[in-house]
C-alpha positions in Angstrom: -199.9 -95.8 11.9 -203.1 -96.1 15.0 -203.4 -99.7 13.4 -199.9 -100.6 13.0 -199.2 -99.9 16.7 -202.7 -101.5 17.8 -201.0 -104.9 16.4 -197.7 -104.3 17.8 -199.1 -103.2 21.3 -201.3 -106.1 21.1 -198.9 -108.6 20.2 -196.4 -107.4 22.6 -198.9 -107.5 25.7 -199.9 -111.0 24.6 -196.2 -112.4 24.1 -194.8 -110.4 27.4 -197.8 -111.2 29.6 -199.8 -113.6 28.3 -202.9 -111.8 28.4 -204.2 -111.5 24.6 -207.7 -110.5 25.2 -206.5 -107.4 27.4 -203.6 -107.0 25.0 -206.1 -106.6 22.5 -207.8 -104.3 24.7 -204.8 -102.1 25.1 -204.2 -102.5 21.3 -207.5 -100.7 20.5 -207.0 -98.1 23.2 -203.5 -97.1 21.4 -205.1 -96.7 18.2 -208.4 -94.9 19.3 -205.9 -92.5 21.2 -203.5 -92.1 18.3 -206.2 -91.2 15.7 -207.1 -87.4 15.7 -210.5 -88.3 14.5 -211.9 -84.9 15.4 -210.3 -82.5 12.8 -212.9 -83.4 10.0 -215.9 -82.4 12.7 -214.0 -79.3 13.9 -213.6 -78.3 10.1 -216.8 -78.6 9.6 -218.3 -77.5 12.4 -216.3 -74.0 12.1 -217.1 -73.9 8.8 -220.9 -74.2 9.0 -220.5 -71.6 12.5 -218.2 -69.5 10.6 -220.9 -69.2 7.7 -223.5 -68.2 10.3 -221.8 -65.4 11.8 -221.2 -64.0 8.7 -224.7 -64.1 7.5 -225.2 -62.1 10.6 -223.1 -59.3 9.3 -225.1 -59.4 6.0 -222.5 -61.8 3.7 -223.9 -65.1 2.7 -221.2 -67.6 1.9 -222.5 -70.1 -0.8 -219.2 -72.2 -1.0 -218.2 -72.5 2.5 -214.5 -73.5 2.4 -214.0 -69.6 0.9 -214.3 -68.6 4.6 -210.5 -69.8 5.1 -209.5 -67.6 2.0 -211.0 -65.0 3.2 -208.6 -64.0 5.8 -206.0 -64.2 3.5 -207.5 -61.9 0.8 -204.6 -58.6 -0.3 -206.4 -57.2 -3.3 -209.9 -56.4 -2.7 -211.6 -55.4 -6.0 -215.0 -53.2 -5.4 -217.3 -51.6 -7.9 -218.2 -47.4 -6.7 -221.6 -47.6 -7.5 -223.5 -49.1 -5.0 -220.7 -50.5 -3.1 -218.8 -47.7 -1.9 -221.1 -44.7 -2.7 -224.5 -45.3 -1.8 -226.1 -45.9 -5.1 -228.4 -42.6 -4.6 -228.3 -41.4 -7.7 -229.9 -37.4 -7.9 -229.3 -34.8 -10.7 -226.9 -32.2 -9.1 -226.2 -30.1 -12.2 -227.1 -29.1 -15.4 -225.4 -27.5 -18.3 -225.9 -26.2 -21.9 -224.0 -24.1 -24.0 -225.8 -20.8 -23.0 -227.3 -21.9 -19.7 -226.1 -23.7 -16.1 -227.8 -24.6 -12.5 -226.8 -26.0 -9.9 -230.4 -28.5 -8.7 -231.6 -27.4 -6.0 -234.9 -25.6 -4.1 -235.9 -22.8 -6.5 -238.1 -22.4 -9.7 -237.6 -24.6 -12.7 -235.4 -23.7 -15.6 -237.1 -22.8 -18.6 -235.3 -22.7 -21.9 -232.0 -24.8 -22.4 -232.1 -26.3 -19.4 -235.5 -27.6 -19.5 -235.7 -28.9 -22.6 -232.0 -30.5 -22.0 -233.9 -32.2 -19.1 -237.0 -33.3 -21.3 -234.5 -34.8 -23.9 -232.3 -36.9 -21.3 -235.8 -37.9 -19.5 -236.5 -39.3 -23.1 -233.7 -40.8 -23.6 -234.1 -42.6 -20.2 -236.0 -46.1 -19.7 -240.0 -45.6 -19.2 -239.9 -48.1 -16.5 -236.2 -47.5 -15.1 -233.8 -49.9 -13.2 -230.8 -48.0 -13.3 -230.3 -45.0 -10.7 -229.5 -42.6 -13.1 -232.3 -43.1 -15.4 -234.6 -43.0 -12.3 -233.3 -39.5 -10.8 -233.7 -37.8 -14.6 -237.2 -38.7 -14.8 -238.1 -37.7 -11.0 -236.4 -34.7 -11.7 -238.3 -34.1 -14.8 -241.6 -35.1 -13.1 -241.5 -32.7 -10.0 -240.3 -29.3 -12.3 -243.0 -30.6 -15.1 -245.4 -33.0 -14.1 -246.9 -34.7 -17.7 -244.1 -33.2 -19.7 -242.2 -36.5 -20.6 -244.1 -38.1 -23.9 -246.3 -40.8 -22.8 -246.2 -44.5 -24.0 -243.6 -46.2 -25.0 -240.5 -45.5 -27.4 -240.7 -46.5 -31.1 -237.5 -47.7 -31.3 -234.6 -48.2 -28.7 -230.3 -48.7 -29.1 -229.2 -49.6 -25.6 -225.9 -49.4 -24.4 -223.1 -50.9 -26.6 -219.6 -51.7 -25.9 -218.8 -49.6 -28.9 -221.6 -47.0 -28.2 -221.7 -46.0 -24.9 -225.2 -44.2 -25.1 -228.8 -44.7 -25.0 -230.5 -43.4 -27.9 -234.7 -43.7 -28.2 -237.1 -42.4 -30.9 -240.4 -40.9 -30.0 -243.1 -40.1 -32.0 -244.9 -37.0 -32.3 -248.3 -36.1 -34.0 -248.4 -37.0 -37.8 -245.1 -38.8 -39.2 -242.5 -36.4 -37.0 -239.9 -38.4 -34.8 -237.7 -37.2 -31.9 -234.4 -39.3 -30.9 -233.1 -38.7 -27.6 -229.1 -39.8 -27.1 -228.0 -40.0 -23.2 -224.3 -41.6 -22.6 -220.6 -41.3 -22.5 -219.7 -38.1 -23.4 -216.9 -38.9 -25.7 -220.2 -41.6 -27.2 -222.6 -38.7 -27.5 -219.7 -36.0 -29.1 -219.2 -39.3 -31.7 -222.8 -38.9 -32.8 -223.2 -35.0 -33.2 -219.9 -35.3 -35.1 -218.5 -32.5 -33.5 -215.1 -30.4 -34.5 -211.9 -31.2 -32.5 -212.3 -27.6 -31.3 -215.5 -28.1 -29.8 -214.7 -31.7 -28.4 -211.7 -29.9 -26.3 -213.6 -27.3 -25.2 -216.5 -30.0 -24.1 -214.2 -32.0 -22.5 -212.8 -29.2 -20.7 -216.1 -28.8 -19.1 -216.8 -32.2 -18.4 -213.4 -32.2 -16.9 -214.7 -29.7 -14.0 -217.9 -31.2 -13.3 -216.3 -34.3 -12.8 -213.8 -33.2 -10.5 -216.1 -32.2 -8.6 -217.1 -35.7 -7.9 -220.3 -36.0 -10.2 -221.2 -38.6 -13.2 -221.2 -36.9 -16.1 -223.5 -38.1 -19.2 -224.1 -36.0 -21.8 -227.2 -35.7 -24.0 -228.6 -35.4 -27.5 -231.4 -34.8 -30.1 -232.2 -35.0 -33.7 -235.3 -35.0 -35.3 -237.4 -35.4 -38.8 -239.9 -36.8 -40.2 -238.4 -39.7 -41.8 -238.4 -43.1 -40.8 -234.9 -43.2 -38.5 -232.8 -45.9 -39.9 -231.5 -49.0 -38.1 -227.4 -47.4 -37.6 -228.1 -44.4 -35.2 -224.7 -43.4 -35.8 -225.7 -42.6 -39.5 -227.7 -39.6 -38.1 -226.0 -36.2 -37.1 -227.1 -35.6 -33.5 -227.5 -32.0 -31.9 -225.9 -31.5 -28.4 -228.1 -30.4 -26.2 -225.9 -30.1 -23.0 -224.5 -31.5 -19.4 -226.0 -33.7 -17.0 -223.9 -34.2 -13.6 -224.9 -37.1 -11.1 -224.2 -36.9 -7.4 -223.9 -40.2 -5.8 -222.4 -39.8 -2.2 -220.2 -41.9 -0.8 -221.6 -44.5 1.8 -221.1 -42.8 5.5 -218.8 -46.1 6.8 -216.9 -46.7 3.3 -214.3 -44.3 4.5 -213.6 -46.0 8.2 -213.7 -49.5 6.7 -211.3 -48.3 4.4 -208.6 -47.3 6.7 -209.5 -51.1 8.7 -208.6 -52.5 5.2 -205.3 -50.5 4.6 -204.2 -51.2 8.0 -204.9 -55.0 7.2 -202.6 -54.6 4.6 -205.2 -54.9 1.9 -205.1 -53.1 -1.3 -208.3 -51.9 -2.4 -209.0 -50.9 -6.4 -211.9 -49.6 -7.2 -213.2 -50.4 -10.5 -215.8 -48.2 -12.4 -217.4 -47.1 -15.7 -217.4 -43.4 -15.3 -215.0 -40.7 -16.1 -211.6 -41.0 -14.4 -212.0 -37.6 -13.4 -215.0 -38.8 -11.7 -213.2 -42.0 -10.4 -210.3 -39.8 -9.0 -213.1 -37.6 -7.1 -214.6 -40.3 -5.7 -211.7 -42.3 -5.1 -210.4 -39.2 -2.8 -213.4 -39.0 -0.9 -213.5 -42.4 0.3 -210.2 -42.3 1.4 -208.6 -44.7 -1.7 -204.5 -43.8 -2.5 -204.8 -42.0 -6.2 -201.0 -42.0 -6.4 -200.5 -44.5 -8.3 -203.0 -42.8 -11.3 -206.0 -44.4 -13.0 -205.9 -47.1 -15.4 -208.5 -46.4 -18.3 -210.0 -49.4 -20.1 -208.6 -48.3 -23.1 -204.9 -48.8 -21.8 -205.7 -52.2 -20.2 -207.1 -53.2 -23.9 -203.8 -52.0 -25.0 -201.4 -54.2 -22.4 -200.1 -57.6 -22.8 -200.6 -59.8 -19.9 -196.8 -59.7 -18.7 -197.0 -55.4 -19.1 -200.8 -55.5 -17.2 -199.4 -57.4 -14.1 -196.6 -54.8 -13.7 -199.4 -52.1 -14.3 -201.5 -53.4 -11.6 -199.2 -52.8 -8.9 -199.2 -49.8 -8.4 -202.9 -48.6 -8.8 -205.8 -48.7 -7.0 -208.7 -46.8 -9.5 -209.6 -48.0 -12.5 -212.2 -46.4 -14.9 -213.4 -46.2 -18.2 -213.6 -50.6 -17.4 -216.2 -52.3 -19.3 -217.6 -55.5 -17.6 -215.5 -57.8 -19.5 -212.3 -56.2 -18.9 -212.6 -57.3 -15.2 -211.7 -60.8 -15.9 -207.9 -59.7 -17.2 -208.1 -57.3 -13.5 -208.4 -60.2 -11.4 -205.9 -62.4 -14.1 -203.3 -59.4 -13.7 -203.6 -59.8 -9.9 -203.5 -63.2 -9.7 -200.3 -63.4 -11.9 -199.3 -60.7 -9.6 -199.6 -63.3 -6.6 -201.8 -61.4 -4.6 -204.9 -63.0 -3.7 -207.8 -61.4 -5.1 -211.4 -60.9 -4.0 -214.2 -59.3 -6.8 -217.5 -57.7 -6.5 -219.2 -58.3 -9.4 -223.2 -57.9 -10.4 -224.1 -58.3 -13.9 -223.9 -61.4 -16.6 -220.8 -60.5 -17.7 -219.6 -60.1 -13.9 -220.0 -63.8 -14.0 -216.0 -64.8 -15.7 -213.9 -62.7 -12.9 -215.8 -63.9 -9.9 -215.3 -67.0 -10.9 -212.1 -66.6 -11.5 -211.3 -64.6 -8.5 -209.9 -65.9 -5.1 -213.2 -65.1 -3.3 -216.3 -64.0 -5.8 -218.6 -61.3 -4.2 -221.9 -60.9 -5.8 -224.1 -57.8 -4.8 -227.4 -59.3 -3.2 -230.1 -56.5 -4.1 -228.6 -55.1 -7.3 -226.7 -58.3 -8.6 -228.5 -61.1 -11.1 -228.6 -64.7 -10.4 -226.4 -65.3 -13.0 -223.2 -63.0 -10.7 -224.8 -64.9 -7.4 -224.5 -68.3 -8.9 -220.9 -67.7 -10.0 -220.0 -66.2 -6.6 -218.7 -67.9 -3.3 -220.1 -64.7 -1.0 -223.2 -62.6 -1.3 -223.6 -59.5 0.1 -227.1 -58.8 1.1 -227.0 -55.2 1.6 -224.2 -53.6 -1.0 -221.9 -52.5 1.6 -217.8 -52.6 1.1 -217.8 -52.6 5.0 -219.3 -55.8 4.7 -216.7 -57.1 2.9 -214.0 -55.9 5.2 -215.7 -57.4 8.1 -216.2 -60.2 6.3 -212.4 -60.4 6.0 -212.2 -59.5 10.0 -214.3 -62.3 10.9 -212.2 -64.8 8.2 -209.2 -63.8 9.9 -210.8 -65.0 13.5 -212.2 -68.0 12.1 -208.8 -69.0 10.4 -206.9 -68.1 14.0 -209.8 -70.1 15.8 -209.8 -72.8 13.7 -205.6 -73.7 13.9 -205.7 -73.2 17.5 -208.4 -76.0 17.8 -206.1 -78.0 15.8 -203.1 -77.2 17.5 -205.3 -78.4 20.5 -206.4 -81.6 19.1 -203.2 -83.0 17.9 -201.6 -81.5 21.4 -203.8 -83.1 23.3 -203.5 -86.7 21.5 -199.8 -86.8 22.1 -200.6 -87.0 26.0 -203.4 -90.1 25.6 -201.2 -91.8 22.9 -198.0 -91.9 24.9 -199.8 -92.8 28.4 -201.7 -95.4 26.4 -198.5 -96.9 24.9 -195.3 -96.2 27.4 -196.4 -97.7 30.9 -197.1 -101.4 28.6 -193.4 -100.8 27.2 -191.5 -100.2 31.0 -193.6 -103.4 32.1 -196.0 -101.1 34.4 -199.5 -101.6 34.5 -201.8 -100.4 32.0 -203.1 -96.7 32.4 -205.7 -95.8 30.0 -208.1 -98.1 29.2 -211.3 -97.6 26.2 -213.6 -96.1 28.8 -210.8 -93.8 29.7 -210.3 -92.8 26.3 -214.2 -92.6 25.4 -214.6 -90.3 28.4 -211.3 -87.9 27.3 -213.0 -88.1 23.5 -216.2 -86.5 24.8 -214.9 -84.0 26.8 -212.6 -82.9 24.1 -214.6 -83.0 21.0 -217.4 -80.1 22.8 -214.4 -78.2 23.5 -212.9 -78.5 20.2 -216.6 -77.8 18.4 -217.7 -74.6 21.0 -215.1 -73.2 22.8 -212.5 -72.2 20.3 -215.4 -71.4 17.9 -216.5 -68.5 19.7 -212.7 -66.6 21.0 -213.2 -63.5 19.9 -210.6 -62.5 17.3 -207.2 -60.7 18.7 -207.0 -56.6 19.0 -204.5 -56.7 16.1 -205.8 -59.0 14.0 -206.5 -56.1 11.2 -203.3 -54.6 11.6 -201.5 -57.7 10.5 -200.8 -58.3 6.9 -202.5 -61.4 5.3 -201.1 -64.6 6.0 -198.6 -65.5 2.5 -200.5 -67.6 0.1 -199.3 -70.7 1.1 -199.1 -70.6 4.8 -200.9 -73.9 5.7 -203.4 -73.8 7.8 -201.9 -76.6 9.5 -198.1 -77.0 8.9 -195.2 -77.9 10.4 -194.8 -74.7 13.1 -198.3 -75.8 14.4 -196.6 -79.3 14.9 -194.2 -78.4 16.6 -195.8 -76.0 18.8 -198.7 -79.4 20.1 -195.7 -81.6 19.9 -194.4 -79.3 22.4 -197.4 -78.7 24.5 -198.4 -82.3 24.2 -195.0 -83.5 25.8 -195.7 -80.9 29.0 -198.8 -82.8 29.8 -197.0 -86.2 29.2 -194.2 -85.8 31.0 -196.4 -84.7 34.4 -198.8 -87.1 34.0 -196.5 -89.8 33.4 -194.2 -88.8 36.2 -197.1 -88.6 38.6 -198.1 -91.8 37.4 -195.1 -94.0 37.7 -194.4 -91.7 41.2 -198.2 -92.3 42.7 -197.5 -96.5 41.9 -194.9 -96.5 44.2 -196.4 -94.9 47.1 -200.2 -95.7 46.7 -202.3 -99.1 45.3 -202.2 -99.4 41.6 -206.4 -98.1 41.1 -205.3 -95.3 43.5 -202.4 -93.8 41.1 -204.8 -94.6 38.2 -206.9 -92.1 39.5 -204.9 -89.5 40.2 -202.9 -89.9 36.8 -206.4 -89.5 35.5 -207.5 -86.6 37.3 -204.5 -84.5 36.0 -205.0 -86.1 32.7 -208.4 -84.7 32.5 -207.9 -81.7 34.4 -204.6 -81.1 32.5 -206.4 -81.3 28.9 -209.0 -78.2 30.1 -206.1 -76.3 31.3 -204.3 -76.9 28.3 -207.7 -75.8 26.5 -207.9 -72.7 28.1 -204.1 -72.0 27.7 -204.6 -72.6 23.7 -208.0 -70.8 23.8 -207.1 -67.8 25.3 -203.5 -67.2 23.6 -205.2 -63.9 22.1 -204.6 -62.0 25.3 -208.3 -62.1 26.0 -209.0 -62.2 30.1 -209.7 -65.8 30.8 -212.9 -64.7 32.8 -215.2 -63.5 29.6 -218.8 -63.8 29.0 -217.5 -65.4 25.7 -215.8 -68.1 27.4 -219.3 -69.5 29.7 -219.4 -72.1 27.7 -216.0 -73.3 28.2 -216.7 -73.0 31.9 -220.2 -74.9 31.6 -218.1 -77.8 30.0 -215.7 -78.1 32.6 -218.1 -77.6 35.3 -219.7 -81.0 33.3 -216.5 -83.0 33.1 -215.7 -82.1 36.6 -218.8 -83.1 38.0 -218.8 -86.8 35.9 -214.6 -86.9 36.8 -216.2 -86.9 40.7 -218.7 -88.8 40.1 -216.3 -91.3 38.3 -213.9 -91.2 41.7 -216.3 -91.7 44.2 -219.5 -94.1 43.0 -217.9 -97.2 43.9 -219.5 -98.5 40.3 -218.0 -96.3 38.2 -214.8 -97.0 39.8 -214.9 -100.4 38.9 -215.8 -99.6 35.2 -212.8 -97.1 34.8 -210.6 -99.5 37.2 -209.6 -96.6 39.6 -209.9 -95.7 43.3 -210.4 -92.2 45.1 -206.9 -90.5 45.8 -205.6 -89.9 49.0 -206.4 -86.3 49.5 -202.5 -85.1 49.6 -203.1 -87.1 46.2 -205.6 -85.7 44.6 -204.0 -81.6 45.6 -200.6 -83.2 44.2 -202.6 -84.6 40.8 -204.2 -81.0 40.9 -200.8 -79.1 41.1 -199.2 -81.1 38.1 -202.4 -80.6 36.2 -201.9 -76.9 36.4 -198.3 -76.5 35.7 -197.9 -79.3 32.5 -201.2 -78.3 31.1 -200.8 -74.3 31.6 -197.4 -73.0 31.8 -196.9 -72.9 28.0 -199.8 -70.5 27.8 -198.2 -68.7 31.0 -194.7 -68.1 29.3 -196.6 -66.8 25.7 -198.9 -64.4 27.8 -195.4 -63.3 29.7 -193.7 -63.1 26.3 -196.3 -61.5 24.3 -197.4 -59.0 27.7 -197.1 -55.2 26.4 -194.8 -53.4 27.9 -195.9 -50.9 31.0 -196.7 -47.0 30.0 
């Protein structure tokens, strides 16, 4: 379109006036007015800014156009452990058939309970990673330093889908063997073969602790002489008892939670552990349990159709091995919400893919859930994430306004560029007007809408619907609209000024509104958060103004540059009148939205 109206301006000046080298001139002023060349700089520019600040609130965005999605984000999918609970694992109770303590300052157990702690510290890794198998073996260390068996295991199981325990096999003196089984309780029952009787009555047990918030495993024994064989189910395991984890929930979970439900954010927490457990947790943190857990075993069950439905409605899910997260973020995504996933392990890798906005955990997570993720959280938090969403929402409201601004404040410089040739007045803009507009705007553009702060309410909005464009036609409309104000005055003052003062006289004044018009108009667009237009945010909007002022001066009043941009100083009732209109076209939209949007008085 810029360089089908370049020929036509070009031609027409040339025919009508016989002047093709200035047609030509004003030809290539239309066009570099009409082209909005600075949204592919201002996208990325708030991109790479927008990355930035979020690395300063510990989330690392590796793929940087997620940072628009994640404003928009209504399902939030987070693991407990680590992510909303601190990942703190310590031995809070133990139980055995005869015995139970509650792990605290005192004496050791002896009996039961200690040797139900020397079998689960057997059962745990020699060199442990995971929490729990690191709190059993400092337990067991501080009540009996040198009691664990030293070396490593003969033989290890680790955990299975279809067996969720740990077994290991130690060797003692001569040809005896011990196996140590720590898991799933309903895993470790499996191998001890117990009666339905005594798998109710377990459970009822396990039951309690768990609503009590604790991580249940339970543990196991068998021993012999023979050599054990390579199915550890084919040997008949004796229970040995209760182990019940505490892992507190994260001091800020609870708070960020309540930012996220105001946002209109649902937030499911996804974890391995009892549902009892879950529900506990879940309760704690402040998560809504109405809507029931969803066990892994159920979702197994569910055709895609039946899991969307299922989804709806609830916000825990446990019992969830790490593959069944990829049909929990397919279930929400054929849900139409749009889903973000915290993920850490290898088989975390499908659903963050798959997910709207993949979060990998930075400390616990492998490379494998960090390459396959968009964000990276460096420190585990879930309040991370939601003010990762606050600060996605900000740069998403910053980022249309600067384009609401751009292609506002093109509709001004096109039409002055293009309507005094048509009406047979002298030319207005000229390249050096429009180079000298271009740099003051693109600074602006880049810096000063980058750093608004983000409105009051902007987390007690719901997301934006899934396709709201970021740029569409309501945001045409509305610089359509604010571009036309600043037309209309400058052009009026313009076609007024020529018939009152010498032609380089009203250039200058239709430049000085036209100038000082576009920073109003900045500010206006800037500031439409109800932010006070005085800020310490908002210096370097002043610095640049305080810039283009001084060169717009400098520009009326060297007699040099005054020949370069063809103009002449204003008569002073001139320049207050160029002021005036300045003001009102570039700043009365943003005067009747603050009056609209002003709350009303207590």
């Amino acid at each position: 379109m810029a360089i089908g109206f370049c020929v036509v301006v070009a031609i027409a000046y040339g025919l009508l006036r016989g002047d093709w080298i200035q047609g030509a001139l004003a030809g290539i002023t239309v066009a570099i007015a009409l082209i909005p060349e600075e949204f592919p700089m201002v996208l990325a520019v708030f991109l790479a800014l927008g990355a930035w600040r979020l690395a300063t609130h510990q989330v690392l965005v590796r793929r940087s156009a997620v940072i628009e999605a994640l404003g928009g984000a209504t399902v939030l999918c987070v693991d407990k452990t680590g992510t909303l609970t601190e990942n703190r694992m310590q031995v809070a109770r133990l139980w055995s058939p005869h015995a139970e303590i509650a792990v605290g300052p005192g004496p050791p157990p002896a009996g039961e309970l200690a040797d139900l702690l020397r079998i689960a510290a057997l059962a745990s890794a020699v060199r442990p990673v995971d929490p729990m198998d690191k709190a059993v073996r400092a337990l067991a260390q501080s009540w009996a330093p040198g009691a664990e068996a030293p070396g490593e295991p003969e033989r290890a199981w680790p955990l299975q889908a279809d067996r969720m325990a740990m077994i290991q096999v130690w060797r003692g003196a001569g040809e005896a063997r011990e196996a140590a089984a720590k898991g799933a309780p309903e895993a470790v029952f499996k191998l001890c073969r117990l009666t339905q009787d005594e798998v109710a009555r377990l459970t009822r047990v396990v039951h309690a602790l768990a609503d009590q918030g604790l991580r249940v495993l339970a543990v196991a024994s068998a021993g012999g002489t023979a050599a054990f064989p390579d199915d550890p189910s084919a040997v008949t395991f004796d229970f040995r008892g209760l182990v019940g984890f505490l892992d507190p929930v994260r001091p800020d979970v609870p708070a960020a939670l309540v930012e996220a439900r105001s946002a209109g954010i649902a937030v499911v927490m996804i974890t391995g552990d009892h549902p009892a457990t879950a529900l506990a947790i879940a309760r704690a943190a402040g998560i809504d349990v109405t809507g029931g857990v969803l066990l892994g075993t159920e979702l197994a069950a569910l055709p895609d159709e039946a899991l969307a439905d299922r989804l709806r409605g609830v916000r825990v899910c446990a019992r969830i091995t790490p593959d069944q997260k990829l049909r929990i973020v397919q279930g929400f995504k054929a849900a139409g919400e749009v889903v973000a996933m915290t993920g850490d392990g290898v088989n975390d890798a499908p659903a963050l893919e798959t997910a709207h906005i993949g979060i990998a955990m930075g400390r616990k997570g492998t490379d494998v859930a960090r390459e396959a993720a968009d964000l990276v959280l460096m420190d585990d938090s879930f309040a991370s994430i939601v003010g990762g969403v606050r600060l996605g929402r900000r740069i998403f409201v910053n980022l249309r306004k600067a384009l609401v601004y751009v292609t506002a404040i093109h509709v001004p410089i096109a039409g002055l560029a293009l309507i005094p040739i048509l009406l047979g007045q002298p030319q207005l803009l000229f390249p050096m007007h429009v180079v000298f507009l271009e740099l003051v705007i693109d600074p602006i553009c880049a810096m000063v809408f980058e750093a608004e702060p983000g409105s009051l309410d902007a987390m007690r909005r719901p997301p934006r619907k899934r396709d709201e464009a970021l740029f569409g036609p309501t945001q045409l409309r509305l610089a359509l609209v604010q571009g036309l104000g600043v037309l209309a005055g400058v052009l009026g003052l313009y076609l007024w000024a020529l018939s009152r003062y010498p032609q380089a006289e009203a250039r200058g004044a239709a430049f000085l509104a036209l100038v000082v018009g576009n920073l109003v108009l900045a500010l206006a667009d800037a500031a439409s958060g109800g932010a006070p237009l005085f800020t310490a945010r908002r210096r370097i909007y002043w610095i640049i103004a305080g810039a283009a002022g001084a060169v717009l001066a400098a520009v009326l009043t060297i007699p040099p540059l005054e020949a370069a941009f063809k103009v002449a100083t204003p008569h002073s009732g001139l320049w207050l009148i160029a002021l005036a209109v300045a003001l009102v076209s570039g700043g009365w939209f943003g005067v009747a939205r603050r009056l609209r949007t002003r709350p009303p008085a207590r």
